[in-house]
N, C-alpha and C positions, 0 to 999 in steps of 0.2 A: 506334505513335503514343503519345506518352504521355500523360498523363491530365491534364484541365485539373481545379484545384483552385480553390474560390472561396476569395474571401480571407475570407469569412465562418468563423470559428474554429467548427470542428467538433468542438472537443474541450476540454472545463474540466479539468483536470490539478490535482486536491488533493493532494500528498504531501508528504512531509519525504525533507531530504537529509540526509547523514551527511557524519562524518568516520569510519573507522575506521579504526581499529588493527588491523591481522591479525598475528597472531603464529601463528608459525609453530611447531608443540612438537615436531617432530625434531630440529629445528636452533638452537631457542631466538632466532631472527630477528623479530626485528617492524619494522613496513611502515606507513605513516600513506597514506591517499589517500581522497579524492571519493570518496562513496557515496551508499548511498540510495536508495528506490523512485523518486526525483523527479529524480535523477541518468541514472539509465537509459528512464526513459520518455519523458524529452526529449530524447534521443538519437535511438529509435527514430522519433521523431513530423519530428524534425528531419530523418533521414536518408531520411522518405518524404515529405517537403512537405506534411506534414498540419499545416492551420494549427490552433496552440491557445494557450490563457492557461492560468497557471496560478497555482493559489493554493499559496503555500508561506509556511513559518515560519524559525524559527531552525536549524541544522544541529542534531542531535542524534549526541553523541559515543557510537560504536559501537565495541565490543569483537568482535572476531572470531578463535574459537580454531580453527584449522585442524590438523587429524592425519590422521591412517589411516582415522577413519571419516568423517568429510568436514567441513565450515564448521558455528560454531554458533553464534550470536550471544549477546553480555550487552550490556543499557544500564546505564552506569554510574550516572547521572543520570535518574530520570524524568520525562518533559516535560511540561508543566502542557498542559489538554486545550483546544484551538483552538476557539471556537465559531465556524460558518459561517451566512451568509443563504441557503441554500440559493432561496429562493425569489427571488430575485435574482439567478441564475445563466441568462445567454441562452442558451448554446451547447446544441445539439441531444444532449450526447453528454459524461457527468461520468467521470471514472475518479477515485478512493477508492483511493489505496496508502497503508498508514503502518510506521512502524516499531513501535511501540508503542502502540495505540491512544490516540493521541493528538491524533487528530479526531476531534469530537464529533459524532454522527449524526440529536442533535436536530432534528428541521426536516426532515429527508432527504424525506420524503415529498409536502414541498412545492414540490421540483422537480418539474418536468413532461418533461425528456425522459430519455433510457436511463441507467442507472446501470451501470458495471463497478465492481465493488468486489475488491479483494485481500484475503486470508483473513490474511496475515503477520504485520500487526501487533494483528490483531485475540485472533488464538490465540497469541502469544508472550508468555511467562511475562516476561521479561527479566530476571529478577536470576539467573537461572542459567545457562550454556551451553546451549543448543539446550531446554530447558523450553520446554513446551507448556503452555495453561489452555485451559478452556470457551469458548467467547465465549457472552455472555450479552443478547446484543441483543434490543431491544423487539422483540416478536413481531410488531410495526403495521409494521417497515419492512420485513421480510423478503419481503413482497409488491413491495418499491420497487427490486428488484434486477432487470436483464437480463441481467449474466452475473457470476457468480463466480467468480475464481481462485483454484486452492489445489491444494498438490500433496495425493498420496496421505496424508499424516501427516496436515497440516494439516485436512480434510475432518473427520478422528475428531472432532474438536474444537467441531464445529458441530450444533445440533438434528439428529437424524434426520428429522424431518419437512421441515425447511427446505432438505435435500442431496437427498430424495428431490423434493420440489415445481420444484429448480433442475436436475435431470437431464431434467424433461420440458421 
């Protein structure tokens, strides 16, 4: 039996979409198409009837060099930083994806229900291929997280205190 979903929006969707460029360095081919944390996760939500709103911006032009050791992103352009009313947000259930830290996290702790946040844009250097930085976020929201995504790289790049607090 399948699942009844209320039309109530169970999910607020913060992200930026892209256009990128992947160029291809075997073959010297480059490719333009839809991208974007805000591209794929309304995919996902769409292809499981999960109702949601989401907050998005301008596309942010992405460079993606693709070889032998795998995908790495550059922003050519960096995007001026979105401020949100977080405390104005009804939905039970926020997801946080960005390309380049480019939503502003001020306020975050004034929403009241679960926060998923993605590590991607937060630790990507972007004026170089696949470069990594610190993320340096106020130590007050790192309690406002229910789950974090990041792969194995991306994780190096966060407080130790705040990967061991998010494993329990």
């Amino acid at each position: 039996m399948p699942r009844k979903i209320s039309e109530e929006k169970i999910f607020t969707v913060i992200a930026s979409s892209s256009i990128d460029t992947l160029i291809y360095k075997k073959s010297n081919i480059t490719k333009t198409k839809k991208g974007g944390p805000l591209f794929y996760i309304k995919k996902v939500l769409k292809g499981k009837r999960i109702p949601f709103d989401t907050i998005s911006f301008d596309s942010i032009k992405v460079e993606i060099l693709i070889n032998s050791k795998g995908e790495f992103g550059k922003i050519k352009k960096r995007p001026k930083e979105e401020k949100i009313s977080y405390v104005n947000i009804n939905s039970p259930n926020l997801i946080i994806s960005t390309i380049l830290n480019e939503i502003s996290l001020s306020g975050l702790e004034k929403y009241s229900g679960k926060i998923f946040i993605d590590l991607q844009g937060f630790v990507r250097n972007g004026k170089h291929y696949g470069e990594k930085k610190e993320w340096l976020a106020k130590k007050e929201i790192f309690d406002s997280f229910f789950c974090v995504k990041g792969t194995e790289e991306e994780v190096k790049y966060i407080p130790k205190k705040f990967l061991k607090d998010q494993k329990k």
